[in-house]
N, C-alpha and C positions, 0 to 999 in steps of 0.2 A: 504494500500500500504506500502510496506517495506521503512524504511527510514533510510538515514545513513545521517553521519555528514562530514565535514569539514573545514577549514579555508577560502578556495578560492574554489569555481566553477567555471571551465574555459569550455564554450560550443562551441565545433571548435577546432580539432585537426592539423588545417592547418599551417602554418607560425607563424601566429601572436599570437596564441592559442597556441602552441607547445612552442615558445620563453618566452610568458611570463608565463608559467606553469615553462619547467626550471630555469626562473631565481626566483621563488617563491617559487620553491622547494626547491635551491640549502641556501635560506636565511631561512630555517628552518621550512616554513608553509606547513602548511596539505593541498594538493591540489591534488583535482579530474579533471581529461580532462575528459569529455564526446563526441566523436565524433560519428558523424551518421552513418559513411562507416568503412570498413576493408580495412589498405591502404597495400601492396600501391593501391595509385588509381592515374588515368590520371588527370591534370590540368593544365591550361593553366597558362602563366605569370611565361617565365620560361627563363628570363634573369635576373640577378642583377645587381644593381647599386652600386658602391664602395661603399658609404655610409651603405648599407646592412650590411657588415662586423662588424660593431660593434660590435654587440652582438653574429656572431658567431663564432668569433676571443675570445670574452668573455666565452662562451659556449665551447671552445676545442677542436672547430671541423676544423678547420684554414687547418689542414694540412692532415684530411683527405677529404675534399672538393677539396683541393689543386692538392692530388693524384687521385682523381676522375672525374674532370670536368675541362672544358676546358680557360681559362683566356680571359677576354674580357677586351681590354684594350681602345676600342673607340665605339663611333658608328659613321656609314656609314650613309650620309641623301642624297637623290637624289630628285628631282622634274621631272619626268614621260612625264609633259608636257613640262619642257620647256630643258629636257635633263640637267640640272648643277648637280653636285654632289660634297659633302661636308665632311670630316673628321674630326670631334670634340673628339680629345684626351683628356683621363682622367686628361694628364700629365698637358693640357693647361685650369685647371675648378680651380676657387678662393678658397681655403680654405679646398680644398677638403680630407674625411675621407682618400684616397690610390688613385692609381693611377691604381688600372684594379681591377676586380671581376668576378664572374664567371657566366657562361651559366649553368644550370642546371633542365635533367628533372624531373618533377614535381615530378612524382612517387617514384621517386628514392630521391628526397630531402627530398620532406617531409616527409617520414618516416624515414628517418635518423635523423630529426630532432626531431619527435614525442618518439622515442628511447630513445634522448639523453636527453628528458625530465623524462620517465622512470626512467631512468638512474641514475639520480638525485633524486628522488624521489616522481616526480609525481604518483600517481594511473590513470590511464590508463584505459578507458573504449571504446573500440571501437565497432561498430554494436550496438550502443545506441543513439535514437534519443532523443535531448530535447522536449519536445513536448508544454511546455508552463513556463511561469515562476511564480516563489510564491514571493507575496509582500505580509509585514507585517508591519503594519503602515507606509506605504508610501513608506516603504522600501524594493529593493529586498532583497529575506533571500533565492533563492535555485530554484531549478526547476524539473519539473515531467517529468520522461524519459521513453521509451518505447525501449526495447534492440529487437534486428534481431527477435529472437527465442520466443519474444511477450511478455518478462516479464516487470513489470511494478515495477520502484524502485524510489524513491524521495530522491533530494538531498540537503538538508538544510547545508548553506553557511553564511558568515559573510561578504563575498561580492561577486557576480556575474562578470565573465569577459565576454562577450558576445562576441567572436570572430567565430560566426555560418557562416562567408563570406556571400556571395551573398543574402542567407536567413535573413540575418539579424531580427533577433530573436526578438529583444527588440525594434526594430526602426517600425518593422512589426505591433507589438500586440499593440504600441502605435499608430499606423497609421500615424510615422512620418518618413513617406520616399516618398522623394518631388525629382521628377524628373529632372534633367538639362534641360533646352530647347535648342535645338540646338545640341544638344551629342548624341541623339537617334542613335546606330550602332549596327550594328553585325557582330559576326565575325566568322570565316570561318579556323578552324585549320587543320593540317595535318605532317607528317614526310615524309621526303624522303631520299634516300640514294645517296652520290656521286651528290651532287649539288656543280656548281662549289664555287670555296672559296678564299679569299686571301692569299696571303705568309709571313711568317713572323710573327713579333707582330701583321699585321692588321689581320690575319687569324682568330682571334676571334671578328673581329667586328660584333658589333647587324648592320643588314642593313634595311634600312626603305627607303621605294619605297612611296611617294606620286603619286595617279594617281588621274582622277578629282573624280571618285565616292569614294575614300577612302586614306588605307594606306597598303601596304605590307610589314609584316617584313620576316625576313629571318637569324636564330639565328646557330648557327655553335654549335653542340656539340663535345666532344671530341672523337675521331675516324671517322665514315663518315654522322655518322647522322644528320638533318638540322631539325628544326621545321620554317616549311613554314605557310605563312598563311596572311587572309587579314582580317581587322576593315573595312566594308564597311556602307556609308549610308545607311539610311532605303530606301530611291526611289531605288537604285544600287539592294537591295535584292527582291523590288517587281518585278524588272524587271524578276526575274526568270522565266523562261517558264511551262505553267501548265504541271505538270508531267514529270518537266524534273528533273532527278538525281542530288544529291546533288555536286557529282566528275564533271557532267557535265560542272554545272554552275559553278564550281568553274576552273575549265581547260578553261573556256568562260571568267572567270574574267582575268586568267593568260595571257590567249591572249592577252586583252587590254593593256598589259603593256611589251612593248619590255625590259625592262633591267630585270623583273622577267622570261621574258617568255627564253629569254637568260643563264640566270644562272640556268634555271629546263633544259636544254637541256642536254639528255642522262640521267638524275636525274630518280629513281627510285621512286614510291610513295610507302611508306611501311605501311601505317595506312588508314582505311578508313577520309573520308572529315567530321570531327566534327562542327555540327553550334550550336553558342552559342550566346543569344542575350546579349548586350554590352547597357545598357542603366544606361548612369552615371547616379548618383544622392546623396543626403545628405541630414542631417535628420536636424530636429533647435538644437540638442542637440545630443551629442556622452557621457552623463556622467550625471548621478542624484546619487541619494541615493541610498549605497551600492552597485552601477552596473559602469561599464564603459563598450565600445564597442573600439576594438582595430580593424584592421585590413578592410576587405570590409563590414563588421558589424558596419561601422561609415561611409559608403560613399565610392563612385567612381568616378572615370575621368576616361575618356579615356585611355586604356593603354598604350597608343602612347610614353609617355615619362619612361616606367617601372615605375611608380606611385606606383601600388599596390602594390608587394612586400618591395620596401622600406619605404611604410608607415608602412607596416605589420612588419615590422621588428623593424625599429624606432621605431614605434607607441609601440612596447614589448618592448622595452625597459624601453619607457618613462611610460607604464601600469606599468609593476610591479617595478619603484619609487614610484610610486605617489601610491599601493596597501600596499607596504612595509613599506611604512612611514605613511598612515592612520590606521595599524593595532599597532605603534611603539606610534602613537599619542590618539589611540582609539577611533579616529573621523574617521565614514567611512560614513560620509553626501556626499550631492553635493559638498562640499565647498571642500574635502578634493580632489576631482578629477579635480576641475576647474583648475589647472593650468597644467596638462595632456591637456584637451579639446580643451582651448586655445592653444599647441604650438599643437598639433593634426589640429584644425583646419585654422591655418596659413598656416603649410605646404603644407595642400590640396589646398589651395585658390591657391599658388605658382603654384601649378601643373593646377588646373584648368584653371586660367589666362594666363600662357604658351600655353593649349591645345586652347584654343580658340583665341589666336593671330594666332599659328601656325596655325589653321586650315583657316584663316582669311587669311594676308597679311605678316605675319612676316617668312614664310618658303623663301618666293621668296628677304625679305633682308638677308635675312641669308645664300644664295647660293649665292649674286652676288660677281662678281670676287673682287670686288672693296667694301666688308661689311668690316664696323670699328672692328677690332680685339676686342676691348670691348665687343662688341655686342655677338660675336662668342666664347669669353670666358665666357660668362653669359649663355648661352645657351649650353656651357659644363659643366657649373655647374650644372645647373637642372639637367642635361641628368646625373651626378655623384651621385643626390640626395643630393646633399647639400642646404637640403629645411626645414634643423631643426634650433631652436633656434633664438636671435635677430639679426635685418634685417643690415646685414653690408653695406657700400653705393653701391657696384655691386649692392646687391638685390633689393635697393631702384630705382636704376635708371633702373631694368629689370624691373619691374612693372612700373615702367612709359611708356616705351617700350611696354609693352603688351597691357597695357590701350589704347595707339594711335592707335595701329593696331584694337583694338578690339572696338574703335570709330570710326572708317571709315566706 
């Protein structure tokens, strides 16, 4: 098999893959992306959290994102059942990286983002599948790829970034990908045209419709297009009818919920109904020797709070530190990723601990007319992505907060 060299292997051209390929590139090292697909391509998780902006503010792209896509400066929360609805602005979240961020389709982002690692100086390999990885004494050193067109090339590394999303590459081959209990969803995507929207700054709010079998978001791009769509239970999805169409049951879901079924009225659907199964989970380990895992390649939550994208993005950031300064120090052990891992898996815990109050008891204190403005400013923080670095006392007392809801 033909074999080439480089500094960094990065497998996953998506967000997290793409961000920390640029900033590895941009600091001088030889770094290969290997992506499986030829983008663009559709994908889902297609709102940001202000926090995001770090690194594409860093990156250059600030003001062509700007020109592009549409500013999201709050999100909208409603409860289905009991009718309250809630406005958590950026402007009212503790500490937070900015005050709005943007809506952005997939397709369309992340190859602008995979570009602008090109760009920089990544090697670019798209329509090349990783297909396993190589360790050498204990260490990964690269991995064996299979390109569209069937040819088969190896690519020896001095450290592995495994940002392969949902496939999760290296959590997979070790058989450490441990389920959430209680998070099993799926979800239910789509576009529409002319759904209605708010005025003003709120006109880019993400809106999140809880109903009892799930949650509906409802994301405003710039011009008329919405990415509509539901995270429902797993019981909500067997309820489907044998042989009933996927658009069916999903017009069946929209029914159940008067303020979604409201806002598609007169709305045009422009894409067919995508299902995608949604089943969080985390591995005991996101980092060893010579490999880290950046992005859904280190674990999921619920997207309910944009989770993914700004870990994926964080998470590139805080990869290629800790890639940068193991190659600066010439220690590229476990030990040189452990402080990556750690603040990686603090923030998830943050995100998880939120999703399962929220899904518990804590959405119905957070709508009543009469919730402590503390409460409501903690839960604009998450909702901003300010879920990196040490725990200031907001964070201390929202995780207290989660904990009670999620004891009851």
């Amino acid at each position: 098999m033909p074999t080439r060299s480089c500094d960094v292997l990065v497998i996953g051209g998506g967000p997290a893959g793409s961000a920390t390929a640029a900033l590895l590139a941009r600091s001088g090292l030889h770094v290969v992306v290997v992506e499986r697909t030829r983008f663009p391509r559709f994908h889902m998780g297609e709102s940001l959290a202000p926090a995001a902006r770090e690194v594409l503010d860093d990156l250059g792209l600030a003001d062509d994102l700007d020109a592009r896509y549409l500013r999201k400066h709050g999100v909208s929360v409603a409860c289905a059942r009991t009718g309250r609805r809630e406005r958590f602005s950026f402007e009212d979240a503790h500490d937070a990286a900015g005050t709005w961020a943007w809506h952005v389709p997939r397709a369309d982002f992340d190859d602008l983002l995979l570009r602008r690692a090109a760009s920089l100086g990544a090697e670019v390999h798209e329509g090349r599948n990783a297909e396993d990885v190589l360790f050498e004494d204990g260490a990964a050193a690269g991995a064996s790829t299979r390109g569209d067109d069937g040819s088969s090339l190896e690519f020896r590394a001095s450290v592995v970034v495994d940002a392969s999303g949902a496939g999760a590459l290296f959590a997979s081959r070790r058989g450490d990908h441990h389920p959430l209990e209680g998070l099993e969803r799926h979800a239910l995507a789509t576009h529409y045209r002319a759904v209605r929207r708010a005025e003003g700054t709120a006109e880019g709010d993400l809106e999140l419709v809880a109903f009892p079998h799930g949650w509906f978001w409802n994301i405003p791009f710039a011009g008329e297009v919405h990415s509509v769509g539901a995270v429902c239970a797993a019981s909500w999805i067997r309820a489907r009818l044998p042989a009933e169409p996927l658009e069916a049951f999903f017009a069946r879901t929209v029914d159940d919920v008067a303020a979604v079924r409201s806002a598609l009225d007169g709305a045009t659907r422009l894409t067919p109904v995508l299902s995608h199964p949604s089943v969080a989970w985390q591995p005991s380990r996101r980092a060893g020797e010579g490999w880290l895992a950046v992005g859904d390649a280190g674990g999921t939550t619920d997207p309910l709070l944009c989770a993914g994208t700004t870990l994926a993005l964080g998470g590139a950031v805080r990869a290629a530190r800790a890639v940068r300064a193991s190659f600066d120090s010439g220690d590229r052990s476990s030990r040189a990723f452990a402080g990556f891992a750690s603040e990686l898996d603090a923030a998830s815990a943050i995100y998880l601990e939120t999703t399962r109050a929220v899904h518990a008891d804590l959405l119905d204190d957070l709508l009543e007319a009469d919730a402590p403005r503390a409460l409501r400013r903690a839960f604009a923080s998450v909702l901003a992505g300010n879920v990196f670095g040490d725990d200031p006392a907001w964070r201390l007392a929202w995780r207290e907060a989660c904990a009670d809801c999620n004891d009851d």
